[in-house]
C-alpha positions as CSV (number, residue, x, y, z in Angstrom):
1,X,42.9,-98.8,-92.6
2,X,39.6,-98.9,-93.7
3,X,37.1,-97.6,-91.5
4,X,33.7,-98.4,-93.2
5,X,34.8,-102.3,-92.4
6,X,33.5,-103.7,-89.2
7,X,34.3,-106.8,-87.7
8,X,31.8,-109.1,-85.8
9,X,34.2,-112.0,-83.9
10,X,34.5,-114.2,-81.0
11,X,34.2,-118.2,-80.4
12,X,32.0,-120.3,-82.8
13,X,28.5,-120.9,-81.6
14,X,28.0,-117.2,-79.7
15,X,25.7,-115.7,-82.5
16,X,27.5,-114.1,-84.7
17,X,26.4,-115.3,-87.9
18,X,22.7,-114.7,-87.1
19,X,23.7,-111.5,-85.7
20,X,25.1,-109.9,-89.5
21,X,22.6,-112.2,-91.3
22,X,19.7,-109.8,-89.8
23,X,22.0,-107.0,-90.0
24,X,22.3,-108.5,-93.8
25,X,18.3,-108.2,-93.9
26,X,18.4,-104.6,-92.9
27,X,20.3,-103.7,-96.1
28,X,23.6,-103.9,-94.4
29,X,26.9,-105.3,-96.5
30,X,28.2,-108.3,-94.8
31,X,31.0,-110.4,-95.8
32,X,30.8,-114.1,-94.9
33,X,32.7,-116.4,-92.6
34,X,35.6,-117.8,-93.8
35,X,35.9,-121.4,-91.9
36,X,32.4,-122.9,-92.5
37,X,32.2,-122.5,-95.8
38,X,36.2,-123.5,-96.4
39,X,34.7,-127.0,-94.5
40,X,32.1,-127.2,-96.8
41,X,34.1,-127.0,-99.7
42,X,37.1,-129.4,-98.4
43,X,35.0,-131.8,-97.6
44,X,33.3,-132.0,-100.6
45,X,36.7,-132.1,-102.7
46,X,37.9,-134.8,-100.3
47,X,40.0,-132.3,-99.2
48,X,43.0,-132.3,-96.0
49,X,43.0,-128.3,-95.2
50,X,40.5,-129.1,-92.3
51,X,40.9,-127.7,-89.0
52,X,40.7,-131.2,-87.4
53,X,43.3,-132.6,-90.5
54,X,45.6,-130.2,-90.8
55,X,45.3,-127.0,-89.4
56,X,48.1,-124.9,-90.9
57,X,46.6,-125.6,-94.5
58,X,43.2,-124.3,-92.5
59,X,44.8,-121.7,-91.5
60,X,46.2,-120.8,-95.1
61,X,42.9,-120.8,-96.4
62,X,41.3,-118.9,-93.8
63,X,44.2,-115.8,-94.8
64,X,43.2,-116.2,-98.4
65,X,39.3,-115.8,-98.2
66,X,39.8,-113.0,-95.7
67,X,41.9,-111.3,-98.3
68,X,39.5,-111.8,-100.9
69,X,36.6,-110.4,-98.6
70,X,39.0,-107.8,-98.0
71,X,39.0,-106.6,-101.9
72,X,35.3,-107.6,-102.6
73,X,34.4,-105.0,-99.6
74,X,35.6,-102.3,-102.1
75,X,32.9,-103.1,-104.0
76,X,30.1,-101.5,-101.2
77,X,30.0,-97.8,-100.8
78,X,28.5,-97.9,-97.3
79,X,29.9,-99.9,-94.0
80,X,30.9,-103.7,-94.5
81,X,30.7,-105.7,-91.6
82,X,32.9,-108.7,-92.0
83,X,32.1,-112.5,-90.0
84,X,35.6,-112.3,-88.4
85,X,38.6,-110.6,-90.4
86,X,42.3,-111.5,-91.2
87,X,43.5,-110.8,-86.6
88,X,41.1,-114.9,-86.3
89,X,43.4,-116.2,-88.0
90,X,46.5,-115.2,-85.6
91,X,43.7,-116.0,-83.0
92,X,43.4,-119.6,-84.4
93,X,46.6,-120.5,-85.2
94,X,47.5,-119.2,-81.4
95,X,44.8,-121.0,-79.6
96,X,46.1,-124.1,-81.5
97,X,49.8,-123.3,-80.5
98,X,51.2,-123.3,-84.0
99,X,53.4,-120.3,-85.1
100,X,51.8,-117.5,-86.8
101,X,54.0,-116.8,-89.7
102,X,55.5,-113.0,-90.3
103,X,53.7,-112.9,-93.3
104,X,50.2,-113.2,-91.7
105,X,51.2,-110.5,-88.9
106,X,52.6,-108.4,-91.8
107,X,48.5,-109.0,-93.6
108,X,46.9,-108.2,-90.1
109,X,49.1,-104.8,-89.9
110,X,48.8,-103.9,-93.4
111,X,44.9,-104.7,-93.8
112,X,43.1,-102.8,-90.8
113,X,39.3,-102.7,-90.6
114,X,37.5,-100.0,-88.1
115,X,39.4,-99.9,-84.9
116,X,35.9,-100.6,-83.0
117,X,35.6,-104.7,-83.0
118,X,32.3,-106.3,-82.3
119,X,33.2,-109.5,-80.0
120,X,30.0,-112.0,-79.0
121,X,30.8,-113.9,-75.8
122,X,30.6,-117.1,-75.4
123,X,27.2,-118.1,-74.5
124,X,26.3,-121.4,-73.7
125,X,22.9,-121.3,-73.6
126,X,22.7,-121.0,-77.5
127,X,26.0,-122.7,-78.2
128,X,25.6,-125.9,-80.4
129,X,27.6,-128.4,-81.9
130,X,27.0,-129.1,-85.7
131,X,28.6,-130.9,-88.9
132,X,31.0,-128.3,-89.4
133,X,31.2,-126.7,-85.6
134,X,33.2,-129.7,-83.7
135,X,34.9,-127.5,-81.2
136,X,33.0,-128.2,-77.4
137,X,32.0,-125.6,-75.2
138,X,35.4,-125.3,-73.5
139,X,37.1,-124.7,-77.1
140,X,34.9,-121.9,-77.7
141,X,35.0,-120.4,-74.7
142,X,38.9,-120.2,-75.0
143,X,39.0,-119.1,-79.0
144,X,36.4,-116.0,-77.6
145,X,39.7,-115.5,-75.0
146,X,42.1,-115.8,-77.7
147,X,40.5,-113.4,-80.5
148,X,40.5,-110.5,-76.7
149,X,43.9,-111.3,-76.9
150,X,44.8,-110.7,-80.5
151,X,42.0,-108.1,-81.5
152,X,43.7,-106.6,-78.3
153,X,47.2,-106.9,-79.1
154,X,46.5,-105.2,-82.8
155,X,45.2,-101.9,-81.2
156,X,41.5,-103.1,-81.9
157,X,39.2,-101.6,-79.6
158,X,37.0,-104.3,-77.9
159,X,33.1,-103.8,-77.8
160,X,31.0,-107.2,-76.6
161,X,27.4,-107.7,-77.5
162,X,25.1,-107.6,-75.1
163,X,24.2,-111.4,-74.9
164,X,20.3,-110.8,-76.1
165,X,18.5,-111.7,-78.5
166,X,19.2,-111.2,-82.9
167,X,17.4,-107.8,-82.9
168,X,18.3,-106.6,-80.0
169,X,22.0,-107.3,-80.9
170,X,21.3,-105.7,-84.1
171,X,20.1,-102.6,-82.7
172,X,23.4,-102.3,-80.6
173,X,25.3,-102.8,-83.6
174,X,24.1,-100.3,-85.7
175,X,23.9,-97.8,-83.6
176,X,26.9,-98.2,-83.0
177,X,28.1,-98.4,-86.6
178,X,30.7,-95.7,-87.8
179,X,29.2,-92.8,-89.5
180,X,30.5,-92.7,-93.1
């Protein structure tokens, strides 16, 4: 376990990559999210590992990056807070009733962040669809249920931001940060 890395999860379209981009501003290390920018780069290949082509291939991908950001953390000295971790993709793969394979629950037990996870609601007054962000407001909604379930499941310990505005969620963050 690793207890300088923090995760920031919850549905798409509650805040949470403007929340570690400020938090990114303040000097903070912050590992990206793994689905936008594994769209971006399928679609610009052409290619099928898209969640609304083929999800397990998605899903695949998702483990991989996460990994990755997993070993690049090393790197930082200080905290790392991480747009969603390796327990999304069990939350994904659930929500989208497919079978989460034993290796992927085997990655999740093996590769702990900081037991204190930082879940944004859903919040549907800043919840927008884009290019990349297909899923509707019902879909978020149930992936926020689906990563309490999971984060829950793992032994995670469950901390929702208040639903305010970027600096004020920053604040609550930070202070709430472990001390390392």
């Amino acid at each position: 376990m690793s207890k300088r890395y923090t995760i920031v999860t919850g549905g798409p379209g509650s805040g949470k990559t403007s929340l570690l981009e400020a938090l990114a501003d303040q000097g903070l290390a912050c590992m990206p999210e793994a689905g936008r920018a594994i769209i971006r780069d399928q679609v610009a290949i052409g290619g099928s590992a898209l969640p609304w082509i083929d999800r397990e291939a998605f899903a695949a991908q998702m483990l991989g990056w996460e990994l990755r950001s997993w070993h690049e953390a090393e790197q930082h000295t200080g905290p790392v807070l991480f747009d969603r971790g390796i327990p999304d993709v069990i939350g994904y793969l659930q929500l989208c009733g497919l079978a989460v394979p034993a290796h992927l629950w085997r990655a999740a037990g093996h590769f702990r962040y900081h037991p204190r996870v930082f879940i944004a609601p859903f919040w549907p007054e800043i919840f927008a669809q884009d290019a990349e962000r297909k899923q509707s407001p019902a879909e978020a909604e149930a992936t926020h249920r689906a990563m309490m379930g999971v984060y829950g499941k793992l032994g995670y310990e469950l901390v929702p931001l208040p639903l305010a505005s970027v600096a004020r969620r920053a604040g609550f963050v930070r202070d709430r940060l472990p001390l390392i």
